[in-house]
DRENTIPA-767043 format. One line per field, with one value per residue (C-alpha): residue in one letter; chain; z, y, x. Coordinates in steps of 0.02 Angstrom, whole numbers, always signed. Example, Ala and Ser with C-alpha at 12.3 -4.5 7.8 and 13.67 -1.06 7.14 Angstrom:
DRENTIPA-767043
residu	c(A, S)
chaine	c(A, A)
up	c(+390, +357)
north	c(-225, -53)
east	c(+615, +684)
end
This chain:
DRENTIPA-767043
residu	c(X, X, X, X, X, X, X, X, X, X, X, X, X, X, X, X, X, X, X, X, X, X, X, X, X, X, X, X, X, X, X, X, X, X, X, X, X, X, X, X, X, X, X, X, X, X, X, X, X, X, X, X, X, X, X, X, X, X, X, X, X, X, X, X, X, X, X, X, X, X, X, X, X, X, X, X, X, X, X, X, X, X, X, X, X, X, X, X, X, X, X, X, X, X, X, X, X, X, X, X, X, X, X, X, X, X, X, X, X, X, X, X, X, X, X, X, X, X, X, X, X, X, X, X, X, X, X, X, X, X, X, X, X, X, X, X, X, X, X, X, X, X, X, X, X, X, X, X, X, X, X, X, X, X, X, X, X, X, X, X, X, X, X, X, X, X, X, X, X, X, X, X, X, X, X, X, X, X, X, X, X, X, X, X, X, X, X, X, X, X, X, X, X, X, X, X, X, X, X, X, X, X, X, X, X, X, X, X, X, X, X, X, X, X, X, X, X, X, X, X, X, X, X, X, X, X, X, X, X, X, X, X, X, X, X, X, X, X, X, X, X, X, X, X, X, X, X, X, X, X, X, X, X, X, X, X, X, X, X, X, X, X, X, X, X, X, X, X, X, X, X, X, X, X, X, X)
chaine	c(A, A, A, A, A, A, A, A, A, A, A, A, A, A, A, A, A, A, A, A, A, A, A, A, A, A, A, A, A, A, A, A, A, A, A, A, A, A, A, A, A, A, A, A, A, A, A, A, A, A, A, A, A, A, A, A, A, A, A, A, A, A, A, A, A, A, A, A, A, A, A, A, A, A, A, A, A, A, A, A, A, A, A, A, A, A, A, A, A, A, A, A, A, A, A, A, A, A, A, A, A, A, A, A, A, A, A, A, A, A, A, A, A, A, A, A, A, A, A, A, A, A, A, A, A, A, A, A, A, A, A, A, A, A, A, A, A, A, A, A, A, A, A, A, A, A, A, A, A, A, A, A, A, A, A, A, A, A, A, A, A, A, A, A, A, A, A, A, A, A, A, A, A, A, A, A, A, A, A, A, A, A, A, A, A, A, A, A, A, A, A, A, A, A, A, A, A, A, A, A, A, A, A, A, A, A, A, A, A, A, A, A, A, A, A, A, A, A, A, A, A, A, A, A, A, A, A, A, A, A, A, A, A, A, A, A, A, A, A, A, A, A, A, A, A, A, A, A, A, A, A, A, A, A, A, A, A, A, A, A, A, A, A, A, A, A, A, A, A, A, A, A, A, A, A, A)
up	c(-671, -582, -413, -354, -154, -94, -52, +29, -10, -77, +4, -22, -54, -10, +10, +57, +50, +181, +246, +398, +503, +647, +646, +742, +651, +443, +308, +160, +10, -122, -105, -205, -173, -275, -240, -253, -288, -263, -436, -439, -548, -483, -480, -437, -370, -376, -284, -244, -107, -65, +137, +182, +255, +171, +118, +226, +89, +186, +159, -34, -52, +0, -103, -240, -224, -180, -147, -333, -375, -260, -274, -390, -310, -169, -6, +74, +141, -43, -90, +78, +47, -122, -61, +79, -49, -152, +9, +67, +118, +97, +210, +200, +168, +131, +190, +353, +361, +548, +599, +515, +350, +428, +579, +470, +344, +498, +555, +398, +377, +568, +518, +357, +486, +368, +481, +410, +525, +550, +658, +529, +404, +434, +423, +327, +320, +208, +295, +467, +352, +257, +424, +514, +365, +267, +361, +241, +156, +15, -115, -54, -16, -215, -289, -162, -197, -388, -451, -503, -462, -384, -497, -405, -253, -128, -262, -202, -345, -374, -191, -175, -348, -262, -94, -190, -290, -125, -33, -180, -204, -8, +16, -132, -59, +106, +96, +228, +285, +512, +554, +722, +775, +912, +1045, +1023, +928, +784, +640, +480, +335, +218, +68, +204, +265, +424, +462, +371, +501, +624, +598, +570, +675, +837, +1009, +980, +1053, +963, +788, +835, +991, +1137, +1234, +1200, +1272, +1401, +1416, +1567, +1400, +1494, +1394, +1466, +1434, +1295, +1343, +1483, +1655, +1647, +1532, +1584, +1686, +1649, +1590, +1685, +1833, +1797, +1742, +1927, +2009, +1900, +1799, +1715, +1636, +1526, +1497, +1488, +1326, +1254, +1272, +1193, +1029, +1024, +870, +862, +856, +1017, +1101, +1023, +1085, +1277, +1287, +1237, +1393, +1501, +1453, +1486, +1658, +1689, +1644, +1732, +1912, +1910, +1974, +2112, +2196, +2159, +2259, +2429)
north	c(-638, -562, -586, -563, -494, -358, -243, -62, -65, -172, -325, -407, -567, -621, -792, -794, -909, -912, -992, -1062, -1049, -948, -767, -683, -776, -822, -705, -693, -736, -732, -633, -619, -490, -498, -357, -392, -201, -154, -158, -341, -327, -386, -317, -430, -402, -561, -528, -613, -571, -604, -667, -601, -793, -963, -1049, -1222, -1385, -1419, -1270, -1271, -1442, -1371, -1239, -1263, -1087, -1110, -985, -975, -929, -768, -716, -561, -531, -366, -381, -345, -174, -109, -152, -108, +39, +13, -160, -30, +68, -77, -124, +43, +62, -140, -270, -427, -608, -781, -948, -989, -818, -738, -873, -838, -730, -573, -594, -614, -477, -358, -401, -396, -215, -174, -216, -130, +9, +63, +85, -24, -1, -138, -49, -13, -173, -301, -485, -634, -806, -915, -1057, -1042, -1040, -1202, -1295, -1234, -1282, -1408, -1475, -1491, -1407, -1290, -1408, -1493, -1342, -1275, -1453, -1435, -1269, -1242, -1408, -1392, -1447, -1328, -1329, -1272, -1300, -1212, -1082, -892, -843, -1012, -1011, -837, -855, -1018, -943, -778, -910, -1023, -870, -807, -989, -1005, -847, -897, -1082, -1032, -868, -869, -1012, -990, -1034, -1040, -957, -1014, -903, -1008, -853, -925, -797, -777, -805, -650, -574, -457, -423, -369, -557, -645, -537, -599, -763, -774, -681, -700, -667, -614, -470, -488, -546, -683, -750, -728, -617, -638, -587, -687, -729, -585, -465, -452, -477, -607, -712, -868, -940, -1003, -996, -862, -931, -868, -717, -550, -456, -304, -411, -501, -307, -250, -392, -456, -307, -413, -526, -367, -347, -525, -529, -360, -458, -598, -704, -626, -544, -333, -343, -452, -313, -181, -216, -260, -102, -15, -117, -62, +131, +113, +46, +184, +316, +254, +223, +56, +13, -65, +50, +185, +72, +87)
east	c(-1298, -1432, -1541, -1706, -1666, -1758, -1612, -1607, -1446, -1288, -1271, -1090, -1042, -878, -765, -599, -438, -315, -136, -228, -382, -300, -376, -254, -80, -147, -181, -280, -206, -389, -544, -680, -831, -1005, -1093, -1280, -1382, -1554, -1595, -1532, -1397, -1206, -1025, -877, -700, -565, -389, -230, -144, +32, +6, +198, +214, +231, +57, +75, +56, -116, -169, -105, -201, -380, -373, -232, -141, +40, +185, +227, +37, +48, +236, +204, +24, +19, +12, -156, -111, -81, -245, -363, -431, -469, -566, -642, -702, -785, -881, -916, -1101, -1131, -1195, -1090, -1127, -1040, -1059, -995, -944, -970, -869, -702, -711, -768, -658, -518, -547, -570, -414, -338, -401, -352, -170, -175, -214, -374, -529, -686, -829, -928, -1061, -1178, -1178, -1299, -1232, -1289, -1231, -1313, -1235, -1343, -1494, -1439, -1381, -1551, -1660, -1547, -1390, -1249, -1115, -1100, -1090, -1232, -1325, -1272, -1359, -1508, -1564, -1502, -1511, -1314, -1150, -1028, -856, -703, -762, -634, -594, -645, -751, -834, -885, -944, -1053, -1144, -1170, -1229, -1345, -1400, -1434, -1561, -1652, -1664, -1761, -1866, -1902, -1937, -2018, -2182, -2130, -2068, -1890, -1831, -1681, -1553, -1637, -1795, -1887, -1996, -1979, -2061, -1946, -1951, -1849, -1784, -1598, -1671, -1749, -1588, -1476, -1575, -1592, -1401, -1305, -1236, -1203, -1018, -939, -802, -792, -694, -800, -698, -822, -1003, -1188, -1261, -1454, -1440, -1371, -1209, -1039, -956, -791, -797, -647, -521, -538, -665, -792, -946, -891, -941, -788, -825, -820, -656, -586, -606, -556, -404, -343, -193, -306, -328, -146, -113, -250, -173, +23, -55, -87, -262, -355, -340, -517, -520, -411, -501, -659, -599, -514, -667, -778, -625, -623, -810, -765, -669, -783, -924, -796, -827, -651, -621, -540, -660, -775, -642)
end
């Protein structure tokens, strides 16, 4: 397999399959990671992963991996750094994945206790192209743009071959052609990770959504009865609200990143009572 991206450098394609859709409670139990390189050739990784939990039978009937299919498999914190090392120095794409898989296989990693920075990778999700050029799925999206049907649809390393395939026939389709993105900025669609990060990614603060950037480019609450307040604001003036999230069934990432807004508080003495 090869592609024709214009790449700086690798760009990672990943799927995963989990026990459940709840980032901060399921686990991963397959991954698989194409890695796309600038000279458009392709490396792959497939794992199991033993989730340390039962797979529910929903779950099992999406994707067809049940407890017996992962009882001899690892658990994920035997094999994070070597998956850290695989997508060392990559950007990261999937389909639908700012949404869950990333937030998940940060977390994963965070509780693993192996530190994979996501400061420096660029993001692309070949699903917020499809659904703002071609609503539909990934099937759909697999016989749009390549004219074949996906087989094993649900399995990791089916799904991460067609996204790796839909992303490379959407940039060829639509290349010079302006997209609009949900900020209302029209965009010229180029063979560029830059514009595909752009066009794609979000206002999160956290991977998983809970805080996010205003219009005002303040980070504000997504959720409960602060949605919509700043969270600096809600720091001063309810401090347990911060130990309340920190006690709670929240993502590490989630915590993470509020106690990093709150040590910034601190050091720039905007408590409240600094202001007595």
């Amino acid at each position: 397999m090869t592609h024709q991206l214009i790449l700086k450098k690798p760009l990672a394609f990943f799927d995963l399959e989990t026990t459940g859709i709840n980032i901060a409670k399921d686990r991963i139990i397959d991954i698989c990671v194409i890695k796309a390189l600038p000279g458009g050739e392709v490396v792959s990784k497939t794992q199991r992963v033993h989730p340390g939990m039962p797979i529910p039978l929903e779950s099992s009937m999406i994707h067809g991996i049940y407890d017996d299919d992962v009882k001899d498999a690892p658990p994920f914190k035997s094999v994070a750094r070597t998956l850290s090392q695989f997508l060392d120095g990559c950007d990261l794409a999937g389909f639908n994945c700012n949404r869950f898989d990333v937030p998940l296989l940060v977390e994963e990693f965070l509780r693993a206790n192996v530190d994979f920075d996501m400061k420096n990778r660029r993001l692309v999700d070949a699903q917020r192209i499809f659904h703002l050029m071609e609503p539909r799925n990934l099937s759909a999206a697999y016989r749009f743009y390549c004219n074949k049907e996906l087989i094993g649809a649900h399995g990791a390393e089916a799904d991460t071959i067609a996204t790796l395939e839909v992303l490379d026939a959407q940039v060829q389709r639509y290349m010079g052609m302006v997209a609009k993105a949900d900020s209302g900025q029209e965009v010229i669609f180029d063979n560029d990770i830059d514009m595909l990060h752009s066009l794609t990614a979000n206002k999160n603060v956290d991977l998983a959504g809970r805080m996010i950037i205003n219009d005002k480019g303040e980070e504000v609450f997504n959720f409960g009865k602060h949605k919509g307040s700043p969270v600096l604001d809600v720091l001063k003036k309810e401090p347990s609200f911060y130990d309340w999230i920190l006690k709670g069934e929240f993502p590490l990432d989630t915590k993470r990143r509020l106690t990093e807004i709150r040590l910034r508080m601190f050091s720039n003495g905007l408590t409240s009572s600094s202001k007595r």
